[in-house]
Every structure is written in structure tokens, then in C-alpha cells.
KOLKE-304994 format. One record per atom (N, C-alpha, C): residue in one letter; x, y, z. Coordinates in steps of 0.1 Angstrom, whole numbers, plus 5000, padded with zeros to 4 digits. Atoms other than C-alpha are relative to their C-alpha. Layout:
# KOLKE-304994
atom zavex:A | px:X | py:Y | pz:Z
...
END
This chain:
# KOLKE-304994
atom zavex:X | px:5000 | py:5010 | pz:4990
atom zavex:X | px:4762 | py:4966 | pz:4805
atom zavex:X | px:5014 | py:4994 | pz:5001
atom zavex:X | px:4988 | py:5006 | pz:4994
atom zavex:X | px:4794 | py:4953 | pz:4801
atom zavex:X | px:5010 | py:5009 | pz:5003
atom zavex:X | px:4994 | py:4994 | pz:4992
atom zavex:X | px:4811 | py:4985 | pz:4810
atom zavex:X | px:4998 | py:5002 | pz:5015
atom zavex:X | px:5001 | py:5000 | pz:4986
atom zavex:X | px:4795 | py:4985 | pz:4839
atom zavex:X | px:5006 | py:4988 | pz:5005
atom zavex:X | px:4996 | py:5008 | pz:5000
atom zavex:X | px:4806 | py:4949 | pz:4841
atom zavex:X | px:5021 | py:5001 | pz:5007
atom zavex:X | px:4986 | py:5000 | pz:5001
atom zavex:X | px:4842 | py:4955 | pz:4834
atom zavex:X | px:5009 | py:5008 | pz:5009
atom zavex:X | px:4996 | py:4994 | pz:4983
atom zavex:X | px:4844 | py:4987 | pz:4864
atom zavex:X | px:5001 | py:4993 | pz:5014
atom zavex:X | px:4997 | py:5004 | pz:4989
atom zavex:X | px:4833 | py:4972 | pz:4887
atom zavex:X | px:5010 | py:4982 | pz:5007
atom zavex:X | px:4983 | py:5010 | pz:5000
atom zavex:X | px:4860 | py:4943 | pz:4879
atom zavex:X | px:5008 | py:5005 | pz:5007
atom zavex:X | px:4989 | py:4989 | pz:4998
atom zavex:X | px:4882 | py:4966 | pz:4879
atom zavex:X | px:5002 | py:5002 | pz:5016
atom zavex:X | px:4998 | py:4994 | pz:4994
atom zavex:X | px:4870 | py:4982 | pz:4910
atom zavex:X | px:5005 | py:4990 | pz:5012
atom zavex:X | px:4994 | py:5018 | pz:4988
atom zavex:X | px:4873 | py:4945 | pz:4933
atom zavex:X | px:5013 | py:5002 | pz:4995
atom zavex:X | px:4988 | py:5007 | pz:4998
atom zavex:X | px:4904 | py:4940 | pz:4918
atom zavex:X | px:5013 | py:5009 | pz:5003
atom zavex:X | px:4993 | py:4992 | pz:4991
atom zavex:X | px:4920 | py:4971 | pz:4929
atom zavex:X | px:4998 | py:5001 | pz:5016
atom zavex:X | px:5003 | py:5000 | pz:4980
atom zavex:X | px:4906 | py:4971 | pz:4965
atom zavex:X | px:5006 | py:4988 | pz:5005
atom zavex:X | px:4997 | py:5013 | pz:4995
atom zavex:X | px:4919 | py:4934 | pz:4967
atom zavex:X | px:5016 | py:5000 | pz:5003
atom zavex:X | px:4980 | py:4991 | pz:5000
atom zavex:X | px:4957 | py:4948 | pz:4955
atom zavex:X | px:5000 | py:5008 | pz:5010
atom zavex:X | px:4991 | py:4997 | pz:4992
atom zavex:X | px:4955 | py:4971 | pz:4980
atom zavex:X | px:4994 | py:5000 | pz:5014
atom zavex:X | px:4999 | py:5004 | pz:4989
atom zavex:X | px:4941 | py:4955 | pz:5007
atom zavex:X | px:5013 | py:4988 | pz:5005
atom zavex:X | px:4992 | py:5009 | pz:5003
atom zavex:X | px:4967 | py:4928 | pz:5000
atom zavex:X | px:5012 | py:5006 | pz:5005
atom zavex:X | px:4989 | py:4996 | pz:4996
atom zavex:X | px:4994 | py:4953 | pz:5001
atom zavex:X | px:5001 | py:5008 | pz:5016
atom zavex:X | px:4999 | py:4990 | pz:4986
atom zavex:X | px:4983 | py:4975 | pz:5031
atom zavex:X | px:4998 | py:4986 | pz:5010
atom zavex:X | px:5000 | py:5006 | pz:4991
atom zavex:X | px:4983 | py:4941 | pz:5051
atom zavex:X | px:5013 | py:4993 | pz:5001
atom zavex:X | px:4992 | py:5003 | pz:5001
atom zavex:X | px:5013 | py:4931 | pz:5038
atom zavex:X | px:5013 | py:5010 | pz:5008
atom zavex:X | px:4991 | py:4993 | pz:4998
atom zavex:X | px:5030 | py:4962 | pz:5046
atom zavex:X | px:5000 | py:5005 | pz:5016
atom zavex:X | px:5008 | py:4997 | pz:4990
atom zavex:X | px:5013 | py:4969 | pz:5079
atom zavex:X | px:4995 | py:4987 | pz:5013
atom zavex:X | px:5006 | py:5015 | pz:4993
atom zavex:X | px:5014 | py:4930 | pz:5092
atom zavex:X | px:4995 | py:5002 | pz:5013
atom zavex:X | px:5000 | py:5004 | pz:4986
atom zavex:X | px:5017 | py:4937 | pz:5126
atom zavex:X | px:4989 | py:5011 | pz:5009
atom zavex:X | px:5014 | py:4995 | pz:4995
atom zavex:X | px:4989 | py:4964 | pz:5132
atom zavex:X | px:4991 | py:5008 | pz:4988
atom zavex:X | px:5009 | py:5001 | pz:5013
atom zavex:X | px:4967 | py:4964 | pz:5101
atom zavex:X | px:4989 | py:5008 | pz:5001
atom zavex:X | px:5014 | py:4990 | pz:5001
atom zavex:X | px:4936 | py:4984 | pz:5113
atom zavex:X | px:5003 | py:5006 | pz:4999
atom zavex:X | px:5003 | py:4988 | pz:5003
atom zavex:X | px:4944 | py:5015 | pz:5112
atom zavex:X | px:5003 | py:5006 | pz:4988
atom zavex:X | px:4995 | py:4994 | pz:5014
atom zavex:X | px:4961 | py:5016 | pz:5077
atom zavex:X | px:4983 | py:4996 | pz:4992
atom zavex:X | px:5013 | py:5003 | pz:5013
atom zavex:X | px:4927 | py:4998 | pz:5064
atom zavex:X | px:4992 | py:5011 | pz:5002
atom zavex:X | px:5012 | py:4992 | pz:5001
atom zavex:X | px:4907 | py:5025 | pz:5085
atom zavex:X | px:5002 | py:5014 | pz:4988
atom zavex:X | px:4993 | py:4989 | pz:5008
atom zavex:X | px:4929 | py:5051 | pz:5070
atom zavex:X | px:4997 | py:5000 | pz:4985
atom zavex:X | px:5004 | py:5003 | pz:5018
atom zavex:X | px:4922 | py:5035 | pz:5033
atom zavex:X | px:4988 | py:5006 | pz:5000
atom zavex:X | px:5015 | py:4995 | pz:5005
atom zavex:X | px:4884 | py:5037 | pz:5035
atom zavex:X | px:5000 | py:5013 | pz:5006
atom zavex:X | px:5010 | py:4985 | pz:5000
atom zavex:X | px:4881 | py:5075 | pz:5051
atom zavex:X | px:5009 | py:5005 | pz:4993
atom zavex:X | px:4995 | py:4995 | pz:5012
atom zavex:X | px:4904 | py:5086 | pz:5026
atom zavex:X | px:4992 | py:4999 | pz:4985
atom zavex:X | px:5010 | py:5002 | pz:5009
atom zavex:X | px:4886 | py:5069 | pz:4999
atom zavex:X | px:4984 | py:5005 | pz:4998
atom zavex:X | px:5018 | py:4994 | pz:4993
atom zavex:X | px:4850 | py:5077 | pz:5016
atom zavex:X | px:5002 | py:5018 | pz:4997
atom zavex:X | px:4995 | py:4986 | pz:5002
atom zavex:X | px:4863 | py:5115 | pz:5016
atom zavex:X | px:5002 | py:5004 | pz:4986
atom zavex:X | px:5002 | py:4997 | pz:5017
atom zavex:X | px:4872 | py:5115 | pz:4981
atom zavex:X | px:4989 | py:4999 | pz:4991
atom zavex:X | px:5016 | py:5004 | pz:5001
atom zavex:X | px:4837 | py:5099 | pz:4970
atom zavex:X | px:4992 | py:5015 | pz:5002
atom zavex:X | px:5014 | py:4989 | pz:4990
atom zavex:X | px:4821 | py:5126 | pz:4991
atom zavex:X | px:5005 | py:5017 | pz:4987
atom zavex:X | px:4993 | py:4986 | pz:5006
atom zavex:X | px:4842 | py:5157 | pz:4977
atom zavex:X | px:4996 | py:4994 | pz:4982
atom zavex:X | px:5004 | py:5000 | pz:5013
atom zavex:X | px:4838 | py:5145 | pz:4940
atom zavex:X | px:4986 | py:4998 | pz:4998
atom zavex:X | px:5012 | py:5003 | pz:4998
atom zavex:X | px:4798 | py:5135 | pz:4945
atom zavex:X | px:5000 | py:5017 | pz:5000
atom zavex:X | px:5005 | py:4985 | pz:4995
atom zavex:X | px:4795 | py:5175 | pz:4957
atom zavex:X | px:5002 | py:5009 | pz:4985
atom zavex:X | px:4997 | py:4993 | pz:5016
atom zavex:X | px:4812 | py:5190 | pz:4924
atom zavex:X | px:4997 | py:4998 | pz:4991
atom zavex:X | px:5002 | py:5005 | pz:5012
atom zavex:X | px:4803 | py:5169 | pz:4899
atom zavex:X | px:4990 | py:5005 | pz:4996
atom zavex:X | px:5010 | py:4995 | pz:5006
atom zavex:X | px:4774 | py:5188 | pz:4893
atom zavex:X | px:4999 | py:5011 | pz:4999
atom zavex:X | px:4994 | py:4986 | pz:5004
atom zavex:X | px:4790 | py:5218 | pz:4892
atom zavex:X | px:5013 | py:5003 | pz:4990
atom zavex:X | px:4987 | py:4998 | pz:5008
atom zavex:X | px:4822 | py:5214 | pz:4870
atom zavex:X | px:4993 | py:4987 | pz:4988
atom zavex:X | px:4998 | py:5009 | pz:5012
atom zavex:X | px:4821 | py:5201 | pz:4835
atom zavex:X | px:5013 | py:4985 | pz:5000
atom zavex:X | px:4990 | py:5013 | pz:5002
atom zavex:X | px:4830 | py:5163 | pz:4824
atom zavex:X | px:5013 | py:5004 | pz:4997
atom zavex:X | px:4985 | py:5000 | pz:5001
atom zavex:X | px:4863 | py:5173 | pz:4811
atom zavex:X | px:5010 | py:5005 | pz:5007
atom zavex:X | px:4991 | py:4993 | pz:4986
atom zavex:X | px:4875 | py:5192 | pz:4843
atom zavex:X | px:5002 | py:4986 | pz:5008
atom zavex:X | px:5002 | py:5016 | pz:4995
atom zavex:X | px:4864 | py:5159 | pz:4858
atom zavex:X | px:5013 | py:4989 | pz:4996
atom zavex:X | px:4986 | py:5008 | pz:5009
atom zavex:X | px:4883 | py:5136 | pz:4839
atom zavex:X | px:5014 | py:5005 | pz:5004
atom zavex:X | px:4985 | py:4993 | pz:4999
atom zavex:X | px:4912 | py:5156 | pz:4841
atom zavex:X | px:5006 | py:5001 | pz:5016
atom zavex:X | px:5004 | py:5004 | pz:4986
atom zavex:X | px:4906 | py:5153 | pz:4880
atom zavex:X | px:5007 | py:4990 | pz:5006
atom zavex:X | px:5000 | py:5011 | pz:4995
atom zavex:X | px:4907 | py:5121 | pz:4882
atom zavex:X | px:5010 | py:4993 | pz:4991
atom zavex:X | px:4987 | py:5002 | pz:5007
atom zavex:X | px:4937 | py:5117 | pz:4855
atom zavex:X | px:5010 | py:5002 | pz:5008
atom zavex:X | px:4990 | py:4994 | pz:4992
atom zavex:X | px:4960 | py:5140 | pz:4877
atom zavex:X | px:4998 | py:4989 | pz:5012
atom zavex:X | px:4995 | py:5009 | pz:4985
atom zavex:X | px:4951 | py:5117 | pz:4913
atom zavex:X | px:5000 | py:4984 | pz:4993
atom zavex:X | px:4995 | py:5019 | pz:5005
atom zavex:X | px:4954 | py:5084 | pz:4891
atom zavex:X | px:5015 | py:4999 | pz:4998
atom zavex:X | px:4987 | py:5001 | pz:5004
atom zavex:X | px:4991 | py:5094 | pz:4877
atom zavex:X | px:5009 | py:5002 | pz:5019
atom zavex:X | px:4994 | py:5002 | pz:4992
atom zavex:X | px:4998 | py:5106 | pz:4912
atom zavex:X | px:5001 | py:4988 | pz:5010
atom zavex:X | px:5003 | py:5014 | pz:4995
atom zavex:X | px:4987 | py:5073 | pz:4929
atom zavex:X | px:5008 | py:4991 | pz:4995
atom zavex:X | px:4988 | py:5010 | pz:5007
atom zavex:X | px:5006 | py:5054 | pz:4903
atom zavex:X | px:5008 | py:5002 | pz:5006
atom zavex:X | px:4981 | py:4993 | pz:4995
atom zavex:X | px:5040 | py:5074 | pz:4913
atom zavex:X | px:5001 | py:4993 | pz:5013
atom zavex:X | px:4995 | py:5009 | pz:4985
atom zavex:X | px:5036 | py:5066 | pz:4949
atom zavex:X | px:4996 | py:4985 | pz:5002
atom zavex:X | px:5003 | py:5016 | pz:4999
atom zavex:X | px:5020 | py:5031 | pz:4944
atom zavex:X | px:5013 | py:4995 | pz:4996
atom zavex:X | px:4984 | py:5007 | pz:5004
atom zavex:X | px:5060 | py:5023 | pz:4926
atom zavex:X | px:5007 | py:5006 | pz:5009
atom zavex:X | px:4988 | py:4996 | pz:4991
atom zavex:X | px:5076 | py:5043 | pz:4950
atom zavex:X | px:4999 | py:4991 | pz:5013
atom zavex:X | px:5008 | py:5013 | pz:4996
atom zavex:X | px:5056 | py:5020 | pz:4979
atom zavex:X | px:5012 | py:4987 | pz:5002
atom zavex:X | px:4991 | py:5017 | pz:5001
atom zavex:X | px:5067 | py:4986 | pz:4964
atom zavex:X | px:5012 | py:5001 | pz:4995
atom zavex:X | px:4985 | py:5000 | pz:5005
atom zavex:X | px:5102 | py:4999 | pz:4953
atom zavex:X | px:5007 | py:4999 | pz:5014
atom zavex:X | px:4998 | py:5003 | pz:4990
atom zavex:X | px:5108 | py:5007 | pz:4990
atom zavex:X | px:5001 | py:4989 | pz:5011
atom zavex:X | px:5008 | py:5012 | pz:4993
atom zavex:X | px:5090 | py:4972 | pz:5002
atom zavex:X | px:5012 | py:4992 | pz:4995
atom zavex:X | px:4990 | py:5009 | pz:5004
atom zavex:X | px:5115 | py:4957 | pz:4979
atom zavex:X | px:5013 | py:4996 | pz:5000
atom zavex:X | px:4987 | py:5001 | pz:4995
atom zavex:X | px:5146 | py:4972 | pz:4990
atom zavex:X | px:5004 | py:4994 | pz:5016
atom zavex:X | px:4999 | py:5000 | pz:4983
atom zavex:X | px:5137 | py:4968 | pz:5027
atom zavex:X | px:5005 | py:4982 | pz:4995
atom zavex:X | px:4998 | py:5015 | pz:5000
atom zavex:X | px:5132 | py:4927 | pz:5018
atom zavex:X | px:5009 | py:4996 | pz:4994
atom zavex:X | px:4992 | py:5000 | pz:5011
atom zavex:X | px:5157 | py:4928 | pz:4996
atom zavex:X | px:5013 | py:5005 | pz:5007
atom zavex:X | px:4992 | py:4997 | pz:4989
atom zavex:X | px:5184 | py:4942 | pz:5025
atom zavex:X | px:5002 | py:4990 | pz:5009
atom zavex:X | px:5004 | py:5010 | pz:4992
atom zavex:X | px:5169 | py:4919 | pz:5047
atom zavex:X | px:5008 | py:4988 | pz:4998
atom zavex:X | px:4999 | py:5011 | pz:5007
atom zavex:X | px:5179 | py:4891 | pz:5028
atom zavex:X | px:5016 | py:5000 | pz:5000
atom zavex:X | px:4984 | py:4998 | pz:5003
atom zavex:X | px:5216 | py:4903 | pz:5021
atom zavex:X | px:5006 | py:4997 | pz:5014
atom zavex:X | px:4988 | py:5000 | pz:4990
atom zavex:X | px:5225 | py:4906 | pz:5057
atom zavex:X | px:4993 | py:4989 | pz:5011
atom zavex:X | px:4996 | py:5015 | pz:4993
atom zavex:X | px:5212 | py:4871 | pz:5070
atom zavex:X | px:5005 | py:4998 | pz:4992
atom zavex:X | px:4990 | py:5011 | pz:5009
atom zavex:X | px:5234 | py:4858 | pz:5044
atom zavex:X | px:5015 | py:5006 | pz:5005
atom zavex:X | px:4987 | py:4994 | pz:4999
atom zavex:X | px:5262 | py:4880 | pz:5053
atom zavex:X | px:5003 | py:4999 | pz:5020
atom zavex:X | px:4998 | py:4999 | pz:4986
atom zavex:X | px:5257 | py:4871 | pz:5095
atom zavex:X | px:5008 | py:4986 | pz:5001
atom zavex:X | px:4990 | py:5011 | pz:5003
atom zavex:X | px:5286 | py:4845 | pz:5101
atom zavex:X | px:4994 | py:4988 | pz:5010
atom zavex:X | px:5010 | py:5006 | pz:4990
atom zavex:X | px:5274 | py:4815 | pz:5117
atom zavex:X | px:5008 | py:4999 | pz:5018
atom zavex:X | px:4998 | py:5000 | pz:4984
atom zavex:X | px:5297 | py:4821 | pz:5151
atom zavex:X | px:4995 | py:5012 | pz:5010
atom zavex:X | px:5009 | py:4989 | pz:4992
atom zavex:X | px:5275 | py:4854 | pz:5154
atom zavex:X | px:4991 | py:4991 | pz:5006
atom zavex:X | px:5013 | py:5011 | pz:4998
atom zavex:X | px:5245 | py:4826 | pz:5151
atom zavex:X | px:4998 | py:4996 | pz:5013
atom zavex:X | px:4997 | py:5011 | pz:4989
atom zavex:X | px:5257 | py:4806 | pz:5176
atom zavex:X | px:4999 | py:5007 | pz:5012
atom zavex:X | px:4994 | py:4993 | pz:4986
atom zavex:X | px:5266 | py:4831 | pz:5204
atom zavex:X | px:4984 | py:5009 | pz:4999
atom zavex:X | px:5015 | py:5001 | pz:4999
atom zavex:X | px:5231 | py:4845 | pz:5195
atom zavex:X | px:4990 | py:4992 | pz:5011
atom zavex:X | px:5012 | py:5015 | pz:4999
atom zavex:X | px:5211 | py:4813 | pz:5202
atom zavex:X | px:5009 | py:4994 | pz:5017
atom zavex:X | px:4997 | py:5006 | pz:4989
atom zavex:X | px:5235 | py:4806 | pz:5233
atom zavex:X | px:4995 | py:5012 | pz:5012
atom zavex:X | px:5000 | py:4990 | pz:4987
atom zavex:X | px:5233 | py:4841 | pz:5256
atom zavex:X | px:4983 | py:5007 | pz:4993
atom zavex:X | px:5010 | py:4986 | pz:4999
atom zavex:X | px:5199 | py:4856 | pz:5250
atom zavex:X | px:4999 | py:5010 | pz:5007
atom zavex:X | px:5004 | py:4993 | pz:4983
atom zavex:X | px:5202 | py:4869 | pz:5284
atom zavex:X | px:5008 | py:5014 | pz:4998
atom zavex:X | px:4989 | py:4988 | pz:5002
atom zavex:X | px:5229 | py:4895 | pz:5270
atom zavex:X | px:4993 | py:5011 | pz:4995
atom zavex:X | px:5013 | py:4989 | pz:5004
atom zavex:X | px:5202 | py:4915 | pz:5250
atom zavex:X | px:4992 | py:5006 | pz:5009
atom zavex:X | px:5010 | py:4993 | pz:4989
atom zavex:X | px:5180 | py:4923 | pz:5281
atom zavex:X | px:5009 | py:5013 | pz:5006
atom zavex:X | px:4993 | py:4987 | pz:4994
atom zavex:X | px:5210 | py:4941 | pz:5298
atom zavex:X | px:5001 | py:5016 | pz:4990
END
């Protein structure tokens, strides 16, 4: 009972991390990365549900070892990306002088041409 308990912890508190991050990353049109999450995930379900009753637990396992380490890899590669972008961002409003600012905030109209 309490491993059942303790998966399905587990399993919310991964779907929450990466609903979290796929809205974070994706602010500005968010459905289709979430649709994208579940038929990915739905497809994998499906495909492992089919074999599992044909391949031995320890092929299994081993399975689902290999797409966990690869998941990890790209889950840090991800927020290493996320963190350079925000993390650029950051550098070059501090490095915009304020008589760019200014000439900004006076001509908008220059940007249209």
C-alpha cells in the first residue's frame, strides 16, 4: 500500500514539474506543447501495455532505465538552455544605455518603417 502510495506521489509530482515547465517555456501558445506531452506519453503507455506480456521483467526495467537516463539528459539540457536564454536576457538590459532607452520610448514610429 504504501508503494502504491508513494508512485503515485511521485507520479503528480512529475506531471506538475512538467506541466509547470512546458507552460513556462511555451507561455505564449501552451496547447499544443501540453497536447504534444499527453500523445507522447499516451503512446508510450500504449506501446509498453502491448509488450509487457511478452518480454521479461528485466528487459522491462532495463526499458524503462534507458528512456528515464535519456529524459534526464534532455530534461538538463532543457533548463540549461532556459537559463542561458534568461540569463542573456538579463545581461543585455543592463548593458542597454539609458539614451538608447530614451530614443526608444520617444520614436516608436521608427520601428514600423
Amino acid at each position: 500500500m504504501l508503494c502504491a502510495f508513494l508512485l503515485g506521489f511521485g507520479d503528480a509530482c512529475f506531471n506538475t514539474q512538467i506541466y509547470s515547465i512546458l507552460g513556462g517555456l511555451f507561455a505564449d501558445d501552451s496547447a499544443p506543447s501540453f497536447a504534444l506531452f499527453r500523445f507522447t506519453q499516451s503512446g508510450a503507455a500504449a506501446v509498453s501495455f502491448f509488450y509487457s506480456s511478452s518480454v521479461p521483467l528485466g528487459i522491462q526495467l532495463g526499458i524503462l532505465e534507458f528512456f528515464c537516463l535519456i529524459g534526464s539528459f534532455t530534461f538538463f539540457i532543457v533548463e540549461w538552455e532556459d537559463a542561458r536564454k534568461k540569463r542573456d536576457l538579463a545581461f543585455e538590459s543592463l548593458i542597454q544605455s539609458p539614451a538608447e532607452e530614451e530614443n526608444e520610448e520617444r520614436h516608436p514610429e521608427e520601428e514600423l518603417r
